[in-house]
C-alpha positions in Angstrom: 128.3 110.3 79.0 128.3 113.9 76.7 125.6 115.6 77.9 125.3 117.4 74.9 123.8 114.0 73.1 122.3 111.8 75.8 119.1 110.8 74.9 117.5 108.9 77.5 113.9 106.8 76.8 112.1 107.0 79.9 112.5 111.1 80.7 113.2 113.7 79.5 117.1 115.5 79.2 117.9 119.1 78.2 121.4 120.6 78.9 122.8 124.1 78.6 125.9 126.1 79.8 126.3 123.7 82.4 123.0 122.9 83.7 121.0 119.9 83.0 117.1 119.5 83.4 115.2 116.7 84.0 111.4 115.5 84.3 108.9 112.4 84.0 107.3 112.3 80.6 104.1 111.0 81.7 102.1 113.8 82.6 99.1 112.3 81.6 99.3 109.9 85.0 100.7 112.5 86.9 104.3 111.2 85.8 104.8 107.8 88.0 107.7 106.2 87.4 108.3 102.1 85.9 110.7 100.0 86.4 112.3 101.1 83.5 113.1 104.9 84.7 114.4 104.1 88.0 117.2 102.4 86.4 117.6 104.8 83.9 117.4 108.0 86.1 119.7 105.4 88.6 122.5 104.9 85.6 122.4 108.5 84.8 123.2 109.8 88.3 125.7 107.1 88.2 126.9 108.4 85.4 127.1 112.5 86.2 130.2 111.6 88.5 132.3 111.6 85.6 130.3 114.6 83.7 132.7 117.4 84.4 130.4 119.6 81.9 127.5 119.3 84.1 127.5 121.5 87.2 123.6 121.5 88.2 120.6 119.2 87.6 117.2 120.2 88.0 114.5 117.7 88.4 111.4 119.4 86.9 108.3 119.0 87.2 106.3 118.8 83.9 102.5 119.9 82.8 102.0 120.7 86.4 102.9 118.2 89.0 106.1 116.9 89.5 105.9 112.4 90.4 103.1 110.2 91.1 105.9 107.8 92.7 105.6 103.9 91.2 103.2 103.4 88.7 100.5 101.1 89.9 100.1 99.1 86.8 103.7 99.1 85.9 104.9 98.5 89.3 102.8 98.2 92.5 100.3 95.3 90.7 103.7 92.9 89.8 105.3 93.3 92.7 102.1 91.4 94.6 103.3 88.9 92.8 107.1 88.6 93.3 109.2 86.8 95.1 111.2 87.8 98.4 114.5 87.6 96.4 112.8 89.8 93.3 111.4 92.0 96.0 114.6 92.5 97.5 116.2 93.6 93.6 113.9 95.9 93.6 113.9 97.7 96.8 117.5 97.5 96.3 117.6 99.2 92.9 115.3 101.6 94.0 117.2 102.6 97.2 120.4 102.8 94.7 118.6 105.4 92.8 118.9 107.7 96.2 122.7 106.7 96.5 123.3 107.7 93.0 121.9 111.6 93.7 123.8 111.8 96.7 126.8 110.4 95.1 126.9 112.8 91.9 129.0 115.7 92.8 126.3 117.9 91.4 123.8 119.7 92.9 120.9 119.1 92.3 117.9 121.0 92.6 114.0 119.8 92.7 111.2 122.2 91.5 108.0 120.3 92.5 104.7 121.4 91.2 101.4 119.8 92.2 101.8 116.3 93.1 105.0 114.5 94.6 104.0 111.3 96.4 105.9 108.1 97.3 109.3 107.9 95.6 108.0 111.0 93.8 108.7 113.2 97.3 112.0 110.6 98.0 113.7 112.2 94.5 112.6 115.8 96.3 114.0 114.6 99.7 117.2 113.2 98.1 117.7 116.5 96.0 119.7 119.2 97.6 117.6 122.0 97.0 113.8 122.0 97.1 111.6 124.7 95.1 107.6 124.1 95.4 104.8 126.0 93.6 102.0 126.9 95.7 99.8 123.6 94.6 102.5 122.1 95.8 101.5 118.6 97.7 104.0 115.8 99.2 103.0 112.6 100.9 105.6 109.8 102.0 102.3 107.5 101.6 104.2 103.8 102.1 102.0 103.4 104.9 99.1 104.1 103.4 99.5 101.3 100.9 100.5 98.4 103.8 104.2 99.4 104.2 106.5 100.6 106.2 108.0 104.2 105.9 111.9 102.8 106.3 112.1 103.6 102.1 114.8 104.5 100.2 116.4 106.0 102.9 113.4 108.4 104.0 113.8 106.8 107.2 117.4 108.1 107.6 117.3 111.6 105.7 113.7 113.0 106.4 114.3 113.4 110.3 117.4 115.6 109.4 116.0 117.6 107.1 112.5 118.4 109.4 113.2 117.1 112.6 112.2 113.6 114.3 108.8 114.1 115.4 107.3 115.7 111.9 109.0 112.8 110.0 107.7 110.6 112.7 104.1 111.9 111.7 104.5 111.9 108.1 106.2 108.5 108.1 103.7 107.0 109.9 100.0 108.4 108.9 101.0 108.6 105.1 99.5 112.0 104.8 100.3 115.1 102.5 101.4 118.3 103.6 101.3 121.6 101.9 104.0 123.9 100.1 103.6 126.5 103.0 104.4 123.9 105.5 107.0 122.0 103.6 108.6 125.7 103.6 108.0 126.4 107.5 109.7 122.9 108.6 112.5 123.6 106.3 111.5 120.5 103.9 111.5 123.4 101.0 113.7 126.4 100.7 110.9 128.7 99.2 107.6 128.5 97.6 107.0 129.9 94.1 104.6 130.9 92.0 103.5 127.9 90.0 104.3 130.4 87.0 107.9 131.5 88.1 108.9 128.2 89.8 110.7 126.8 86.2 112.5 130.0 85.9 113.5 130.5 89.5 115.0 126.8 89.5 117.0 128.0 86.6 118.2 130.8 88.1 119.3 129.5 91.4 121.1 126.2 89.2 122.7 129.2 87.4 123.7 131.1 90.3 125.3 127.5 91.1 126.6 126.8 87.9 128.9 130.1 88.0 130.2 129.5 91.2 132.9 126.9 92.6 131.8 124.2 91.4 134.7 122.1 92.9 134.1 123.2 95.9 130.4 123.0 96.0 130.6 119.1 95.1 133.1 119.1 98.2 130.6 120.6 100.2 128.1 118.1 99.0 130.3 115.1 99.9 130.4 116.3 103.3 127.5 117.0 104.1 127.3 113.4 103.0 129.7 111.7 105.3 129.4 113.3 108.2 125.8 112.3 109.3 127.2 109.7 111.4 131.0 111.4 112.4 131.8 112.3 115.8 132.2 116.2 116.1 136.2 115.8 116.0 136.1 113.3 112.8 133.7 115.9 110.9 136.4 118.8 111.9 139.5 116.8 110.9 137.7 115.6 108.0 136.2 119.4 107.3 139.9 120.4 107.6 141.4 117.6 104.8 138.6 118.8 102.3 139.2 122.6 103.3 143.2 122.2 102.2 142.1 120.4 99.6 140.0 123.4 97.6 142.5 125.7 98.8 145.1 124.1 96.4 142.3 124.6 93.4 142.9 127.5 90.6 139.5 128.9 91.8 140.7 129.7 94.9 143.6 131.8 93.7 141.1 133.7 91.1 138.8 134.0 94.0 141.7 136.1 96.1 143.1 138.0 92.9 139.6 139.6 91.9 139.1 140.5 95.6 142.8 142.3 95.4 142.0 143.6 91.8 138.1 144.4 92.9 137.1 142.5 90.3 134.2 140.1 89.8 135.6 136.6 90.3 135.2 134.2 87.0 135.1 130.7 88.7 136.0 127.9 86.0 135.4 124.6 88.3 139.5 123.8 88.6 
């Protein structure tokens, strides 16, 4: 893909210097998603692997709240009428949406305004960073609608991020909690105001952006892979993708500005 051109139909796609920003264009529903954008937002993840131009994404939020998960006309009302094997596509597709934004060597960064529900707080969960105005209000509601919390991996990532028992509460009553105690569990790395949170996401993805990239998408992998390594696979494995950045042309610029006292100019090689 050039992300310079990409013109996706079911959100919306900026890019510049290296960052790219996403969010729903529905704000008038509070930005669900269809059918149609998972698999879009799916392919472009996909698709960022080979993207060397593109360093950060942000997932925005847009006119004030960030994803009212699955549309209940465009999805929740068809799939009451599908079969087990159509069911199965779906969940499927969905889940692949999650595999595709932790597969991406990007990072990628969620600023989430006013409501992020269902597969709306799954995108947050799934993102590496997490930014949340003050309004600010996340629910993992599947069991609040007659299923189970085991979606799209929230099941298997949500009791890392804030610990068994708080997932175990979230997972199973369905309810919201706020930006300050999204923050305090660790589920958000700050709260912002509503005003500023745009343009602090933009500076943090810059911050990014300038760095190692390389090596940040290394980091990213293993953070990956090692949720289920023993403690002396993750080292050996830690010390493969260690020697492996310190063969990169960013390295070497990293030691000669130290020597020179010189601001280091990473370039991603």
């Amino acid at each position: 893909m050039n992300p310079e051109t990409y013109k996706p139909e079911h959100f919306n796609w900026s890019f510049s210097d290296g960052v790219a920003t996403i969010s729903l264009n529905r704000p008038e529903r509070k930005n669900p998603l269809t059918f149609e954008s998972y698999a879009e937002l799916r392919d472009l993840f996909r698709a960022l692997v080979y993207a060397k131009s593109v360093h950060v994404v942000v997932f925005a939020s847009n006119e004030g709240n960030f994803c009212s998960g699955g549309d209940v006309h465009d999805i929740i009302g068809p799939l009451t009428k599908m079969s087990m094997s159509e069911l199965l596509d779906f969940t499927r597709m969905t889940g692949d949406l999650v595999k595709a934004m932790r597969g991406c060597p990007q990072t990628i960064i969620a600023a989430v305004a006013g409501i992020s529900v269902g597969a709306g707080a799954i995108i947050s969960m799934a993102s590496d960073l997490r930014y949340a105005a003050p309004d600010a209000k996340t629910a993992f509601l599947f069991n609040r609608v007659g299923l189970a919390g085991c979606d799209m991996g929230a099941c298997a990532m949500l009791p890392r991020i804030i610990g068994q028992g708080r997932a175990s509460e979230l997972l199973f009553f369905g309810r919201s909690f706020s930006a300050e105690e999204g923050a305090s569990w660790g589920f958000f790395n700050a709260v912002v105001a509503a005003d500023a949170l745009d343009e602090h996401a933009q500076v943090m993805a810059r911050r990014i952006a300038d760095g190692p990239t390389f090596a940040n998408g290394i980091t990213k992998n293993q953070l990956n892979i090692e949720w289920d390594m023993s403690l002396d696979t993750a080292i050996e494995a830690e010390a493969q993708a260690q020697a492996i950045c310190m063969q990169t042309q960013d390295f070497v610029r990293a030691y000669d500005a130290f020597v020179a006292k010189a601001k280091v100019e990473f370039r991603g090689d």
